[in-house]
C-alpha positions in Angstrom: -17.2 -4.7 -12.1 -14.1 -3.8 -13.8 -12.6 -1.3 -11.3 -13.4 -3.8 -8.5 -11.0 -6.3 -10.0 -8.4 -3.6 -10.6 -8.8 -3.2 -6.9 -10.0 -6.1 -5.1 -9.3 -4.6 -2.0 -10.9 -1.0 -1.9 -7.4 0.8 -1.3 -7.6 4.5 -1.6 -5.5 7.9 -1.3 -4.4 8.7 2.0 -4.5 5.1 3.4 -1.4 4.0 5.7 -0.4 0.5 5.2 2.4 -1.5 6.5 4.4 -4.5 5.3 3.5 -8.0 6.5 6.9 -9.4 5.4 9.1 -10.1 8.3 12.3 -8.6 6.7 10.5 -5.2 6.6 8.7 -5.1 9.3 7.2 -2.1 10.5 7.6 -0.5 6.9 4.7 1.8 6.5 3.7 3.0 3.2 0.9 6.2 2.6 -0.6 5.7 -0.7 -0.5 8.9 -3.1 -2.8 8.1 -6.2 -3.8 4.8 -7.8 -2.4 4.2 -11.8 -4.3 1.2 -13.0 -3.8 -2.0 -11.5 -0.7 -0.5 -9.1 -0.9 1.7 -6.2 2.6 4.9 -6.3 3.4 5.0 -2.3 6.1 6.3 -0.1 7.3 6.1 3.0 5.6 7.1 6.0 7.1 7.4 9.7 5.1 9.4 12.6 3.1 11.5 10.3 6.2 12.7 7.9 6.1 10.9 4.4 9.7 10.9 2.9 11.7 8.1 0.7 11.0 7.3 -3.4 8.1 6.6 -5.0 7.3 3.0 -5.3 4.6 0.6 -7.0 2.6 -2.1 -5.8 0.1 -4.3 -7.2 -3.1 -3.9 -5.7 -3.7 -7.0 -4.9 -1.1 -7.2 -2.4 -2.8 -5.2 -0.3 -4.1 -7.9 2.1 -2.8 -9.5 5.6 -0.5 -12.1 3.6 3.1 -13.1 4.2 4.4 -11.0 1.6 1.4 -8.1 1.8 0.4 -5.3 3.5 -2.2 -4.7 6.4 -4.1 -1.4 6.5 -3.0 0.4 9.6 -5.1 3.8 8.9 
């Protein structure tokens, strides 16, 4: 039950998400590995994955204002 609400939302390795937030729109982020309650991304355009390594919160990762909808 624990990892479940570490990560409500089943992201995993690989997945391509992008930013609901309509300042960043069409931000897409691949996520690279899962630390705890955060998942490390980076940028993803066409295929090529580029930019630093950022952190968010798992539980972001839903179609909110200021979250991210899974694209792949």
């Amino acid at each position: 039950m624990k990892a479940k609400m570490l990560n409500p939302y089943d992201v995993r390795v690989g997945q391509v998400w992008e930013s609901c937030d309509k300042r960043g729109k069409g931000c897409r982020s691949i996520v690279e590995r899962i630390e705890g309650d955060k998942a490390v991304v980076r940028g993803w355009s066409m295929g090529n994955i580029g930019g630093p390594e950022r952190r968010i919160r798992l539980d972001r990762f839903r179609e909110i204002s200021t979250g991210y909808r899974l694209i792949r």
